[in-house]
C-alpha positions as CSV (number, residue, x, y, z in Angstrom):
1,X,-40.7,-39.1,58.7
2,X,-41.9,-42.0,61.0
3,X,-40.8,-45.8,60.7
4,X,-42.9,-47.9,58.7
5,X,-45.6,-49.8,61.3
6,X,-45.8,-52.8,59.2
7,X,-43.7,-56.0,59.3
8,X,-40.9,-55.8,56.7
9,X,-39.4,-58.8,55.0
10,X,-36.4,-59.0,52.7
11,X,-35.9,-61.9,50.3
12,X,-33.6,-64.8,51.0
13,X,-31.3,-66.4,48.4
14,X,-29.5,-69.4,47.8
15,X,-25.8,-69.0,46.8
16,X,-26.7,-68.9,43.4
17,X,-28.9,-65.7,43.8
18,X,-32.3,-67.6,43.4
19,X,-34.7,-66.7,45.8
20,X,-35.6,-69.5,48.6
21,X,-37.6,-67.7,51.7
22,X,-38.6,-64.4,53.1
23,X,-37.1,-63.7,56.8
24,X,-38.0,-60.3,58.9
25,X,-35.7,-57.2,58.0
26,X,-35.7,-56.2,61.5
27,X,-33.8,-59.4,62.7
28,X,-31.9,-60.3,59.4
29,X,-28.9,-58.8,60.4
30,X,-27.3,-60.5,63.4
31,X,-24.0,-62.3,63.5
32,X,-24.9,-65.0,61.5
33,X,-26.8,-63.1,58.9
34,X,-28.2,-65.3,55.6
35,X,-27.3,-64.3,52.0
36,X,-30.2,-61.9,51.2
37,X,-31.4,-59.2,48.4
38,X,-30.1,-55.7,48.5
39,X,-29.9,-52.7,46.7
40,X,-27.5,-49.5,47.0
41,X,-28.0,-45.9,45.1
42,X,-25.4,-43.6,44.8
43,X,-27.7,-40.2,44.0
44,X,-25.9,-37.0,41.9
45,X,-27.5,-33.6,41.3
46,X,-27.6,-31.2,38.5
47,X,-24.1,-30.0,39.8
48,X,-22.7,-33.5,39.4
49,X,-22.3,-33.6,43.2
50,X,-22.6,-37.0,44.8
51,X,-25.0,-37.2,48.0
52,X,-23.0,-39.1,50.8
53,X,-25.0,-39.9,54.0
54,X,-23.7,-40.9,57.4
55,X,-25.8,-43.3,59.3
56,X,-27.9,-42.5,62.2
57,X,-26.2,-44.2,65.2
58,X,-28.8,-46.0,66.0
59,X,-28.1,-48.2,62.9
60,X,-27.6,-51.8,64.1
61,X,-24.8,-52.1,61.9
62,X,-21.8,-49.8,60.8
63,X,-23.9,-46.7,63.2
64,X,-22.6,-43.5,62.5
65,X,-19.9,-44.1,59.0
66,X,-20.2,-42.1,56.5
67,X,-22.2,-44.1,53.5
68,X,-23.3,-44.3,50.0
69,X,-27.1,-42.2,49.1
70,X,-29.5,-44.7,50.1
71,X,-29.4,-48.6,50.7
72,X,-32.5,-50.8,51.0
73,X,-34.1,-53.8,50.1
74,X,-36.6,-55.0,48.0
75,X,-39.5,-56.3,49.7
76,X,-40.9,-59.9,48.7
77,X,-42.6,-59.6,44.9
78,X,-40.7,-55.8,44.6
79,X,-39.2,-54.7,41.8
80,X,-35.9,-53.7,42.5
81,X,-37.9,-50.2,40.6
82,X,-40.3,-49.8,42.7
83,X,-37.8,-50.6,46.1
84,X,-35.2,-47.9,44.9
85,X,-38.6,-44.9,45.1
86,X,-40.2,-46.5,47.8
87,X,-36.5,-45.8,50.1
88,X,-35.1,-43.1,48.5
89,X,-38.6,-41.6,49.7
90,X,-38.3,-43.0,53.2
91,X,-35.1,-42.5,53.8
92,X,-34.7,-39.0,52.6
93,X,-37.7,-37.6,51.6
94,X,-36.4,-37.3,48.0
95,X,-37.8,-38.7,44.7
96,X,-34.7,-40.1,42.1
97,X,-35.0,-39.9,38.1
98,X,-32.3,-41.9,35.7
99,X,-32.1,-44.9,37.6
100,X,-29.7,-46.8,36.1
101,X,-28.4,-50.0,37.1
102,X,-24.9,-49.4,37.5
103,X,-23.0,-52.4,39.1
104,X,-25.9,-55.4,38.7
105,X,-23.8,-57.7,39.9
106,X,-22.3,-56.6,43.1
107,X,-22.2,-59.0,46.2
108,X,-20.2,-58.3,49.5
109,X,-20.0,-60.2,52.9
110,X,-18.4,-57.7,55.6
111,X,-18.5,-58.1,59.8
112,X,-18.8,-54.4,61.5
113,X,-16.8,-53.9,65.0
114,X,-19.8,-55.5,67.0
115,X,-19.7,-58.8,65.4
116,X,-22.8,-58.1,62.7
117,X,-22.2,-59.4,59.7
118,X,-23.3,-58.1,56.4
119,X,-24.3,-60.9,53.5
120,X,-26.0,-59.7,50.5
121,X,-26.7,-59.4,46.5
122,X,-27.1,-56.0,46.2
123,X,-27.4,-54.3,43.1
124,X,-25.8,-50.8,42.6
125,X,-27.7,-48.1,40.9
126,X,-27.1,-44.4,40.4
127,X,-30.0,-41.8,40.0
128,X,-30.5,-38.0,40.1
129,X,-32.2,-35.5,41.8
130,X,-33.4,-31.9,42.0
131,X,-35.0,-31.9,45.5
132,X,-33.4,-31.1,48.9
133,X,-33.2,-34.1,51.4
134,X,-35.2,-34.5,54.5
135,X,-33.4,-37.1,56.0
136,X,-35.2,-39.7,58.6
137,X,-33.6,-39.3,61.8
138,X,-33.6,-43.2,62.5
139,X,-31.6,-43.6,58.5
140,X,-29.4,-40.6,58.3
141,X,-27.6,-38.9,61.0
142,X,-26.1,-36.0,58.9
143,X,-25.5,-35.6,54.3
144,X,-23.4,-33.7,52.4
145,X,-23.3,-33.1,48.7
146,X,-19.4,-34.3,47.6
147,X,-17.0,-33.8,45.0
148,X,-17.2,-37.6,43.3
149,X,-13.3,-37.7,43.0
150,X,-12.6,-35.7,46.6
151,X,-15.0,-38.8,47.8
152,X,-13.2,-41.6,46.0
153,X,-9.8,-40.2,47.5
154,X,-11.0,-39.9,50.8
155,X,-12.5,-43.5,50.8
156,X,-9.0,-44.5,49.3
157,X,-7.4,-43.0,52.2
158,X,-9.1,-43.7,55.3
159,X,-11.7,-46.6,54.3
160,X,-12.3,-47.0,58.2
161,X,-14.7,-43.8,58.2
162,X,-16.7,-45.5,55.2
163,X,-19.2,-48.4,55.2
164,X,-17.6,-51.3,53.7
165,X,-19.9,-51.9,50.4
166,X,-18.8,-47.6,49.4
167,X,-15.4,-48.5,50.0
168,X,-16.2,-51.5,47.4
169,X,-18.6,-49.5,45.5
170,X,-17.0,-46.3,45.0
171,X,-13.7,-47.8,43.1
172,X,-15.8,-49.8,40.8
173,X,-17.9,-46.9,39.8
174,X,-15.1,-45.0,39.1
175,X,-13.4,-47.7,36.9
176,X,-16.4,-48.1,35.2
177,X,-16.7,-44.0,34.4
178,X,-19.5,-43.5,36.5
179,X,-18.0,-40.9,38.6
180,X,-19.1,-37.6,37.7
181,X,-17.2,-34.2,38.5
């Protein structure tokens, strides 16, 4: 898959959550990043086996940890629907059924080694699928297909080979029995 051509924005929010600007995704993060709209998806298959990416290290931020399915964000007047398909497409070449909203209310603010700094509301869904991913080189350097509970003890025990918002993530799906095996 090739990167998108066209300008993309991500939606800016005040602290209460309520939308107040647009800014361009491809400078958003920086070291002083605003409070912005997120989403993250934690995709199972029909084995209940969780699909864990690892950034390509080219990412500007956290290159090369190992991750939750897909992340993304919605694009100005995007459902958060229609922004879940459009990246689970882009990013890996896979299309997700049961979508379900599983953490609504998550928010995190986390600085990686290099000084970029994280600040979102983002949402945390998990989905299913039946295909095979065909990852995007400049997303995903490498997946696997993990046991949920292996996952959540590994993340447990070394949360510095994890991005910050699975370490967060992963616990809270698991307390709220979301964790499949």
């Amino acid at each position: 898959m090739t990167a998108p051509s066209a300008t993309e924005f991500v939606v800016l929010l005040d602290e209460s959550g309520l939308p107040i600007g647009q800014h361009d995704k491809a400078t958003v993060h920086s070291f002083d990043t605003p409070l912005h709209f997120a989403f993250s998806c934690h995709v199972f298959n029909a084995e209940g086996r969780l699909l864990v990416t690892r950034r390509a290290l080219t990412k500007k931020a956290w290159p090369g940890v190992w991750t939750n399915s897909f992340c993304g964000h919605p694009g100005p007047g995007e459902s958060l629907e229609e922004a879940v398909a459009r990246r689970a497409q882009r990013e890996l070449g896979i299309d997700v059924s049961d979508v379900q909203a599983a953490l609504p209310d998550f928010r995190y603010r986390a600085v990686d080694a290099s000084g970029i700094v994280e600040n979102e509301i983002c949402p945390v869904f998990v989905a299913t699928t039946a295909a095979i991913p065909t990852p995007a080189i400049d997303e995903v350097a490498e997946f696997v297909w993990a046991d949920p509970v292996a996952l959540l003890d590994a993340v447990t025990t070394t949360p510095w080979a994890f991005s910050p918002w699975l370490t967060l993530q992963l616990p809270a799906l698991a307390s709220a029995g979301l964790l499949r095996r």
